[in-house]
N, C-alpha and C positions, 0 to 999 in steps of 0.2 A: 504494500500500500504506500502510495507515495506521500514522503512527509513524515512517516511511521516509526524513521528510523531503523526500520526492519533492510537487513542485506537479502534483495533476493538470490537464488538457487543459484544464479550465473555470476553474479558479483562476487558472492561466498565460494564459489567454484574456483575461478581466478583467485580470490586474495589467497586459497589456501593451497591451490595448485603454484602461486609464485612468490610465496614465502612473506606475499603483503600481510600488515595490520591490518584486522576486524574493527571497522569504524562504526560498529551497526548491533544490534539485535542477529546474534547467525541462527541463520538456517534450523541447526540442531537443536537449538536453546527452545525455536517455536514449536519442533516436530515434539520436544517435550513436551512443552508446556498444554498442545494439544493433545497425545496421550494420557497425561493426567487429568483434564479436564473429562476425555473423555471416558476413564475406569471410573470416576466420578462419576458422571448420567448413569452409566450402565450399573454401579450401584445401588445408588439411590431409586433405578426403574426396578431395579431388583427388590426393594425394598417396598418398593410403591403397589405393585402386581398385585400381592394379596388383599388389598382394599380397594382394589378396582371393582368388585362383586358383579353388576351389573351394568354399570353407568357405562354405556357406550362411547361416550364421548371421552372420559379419561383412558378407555382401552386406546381407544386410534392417537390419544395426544403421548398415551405412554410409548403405542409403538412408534410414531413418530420422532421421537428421542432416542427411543433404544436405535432406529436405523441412524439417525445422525451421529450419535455417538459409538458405533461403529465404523462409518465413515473416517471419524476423528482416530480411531483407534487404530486401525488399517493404514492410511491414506501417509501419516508420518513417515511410515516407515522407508515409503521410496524415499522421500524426499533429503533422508537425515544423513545422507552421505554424497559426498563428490562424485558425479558420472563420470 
C-alpha cells in the first residue's frame, strides 16, 4: 500500500538479494503478522460454532471468516521468502 511504509515483494527481493538496508515494514514481518491474525479468526470461529445453534445468519458470517482466515493463513506462506 502506498505511503504504508510496507517494502513490497520486489523491493524486499532486491534489498535482500543485494545486501541493501530494509527501509520498510518487510515482506516476512506482514506474512507474520497475517498468520497470527489469522490462527486468531480460526480460533475464536472455533470457539464461536457451538452457539451458533440455529441462527442462520451467524452460521454464513462465521463461515465467512473461517474462509478468510484461511486465506490469511495459506496465502503468507508464498509470499515470506525471496523468489
Amino acid at each position: 500500500m502506498p505511503g504504508g511504509g510496507v517494502l513490497t515483494i520486489g523491493e524486499w527481493r532486491d534489498r535482500q538479494l543485494g545486501g541493501r538496508p530494509m527501509d520498510g515494514i518487510e515482506s516476512p514481518a506482514v506474512a507474520a503478522r497475517l498468520r497470527g491474525h489469522a490462527e486468531t479468526a480460526l480460533r475464536v470461529v472455533a470457539e464461536l460454532r457451538p452457539r451458533q445453534g440455529s441462527n442462520k445468519e451467524l452460521r454464513l458470517t462465521l463461515g465467512d471468516l473461517e474462509a478468510m482466515a484461511r486465506l490469511g493463513a495459506t496465502r503468507p506462506r508464498s509470499t515470506g521468502r525471496a523468489s
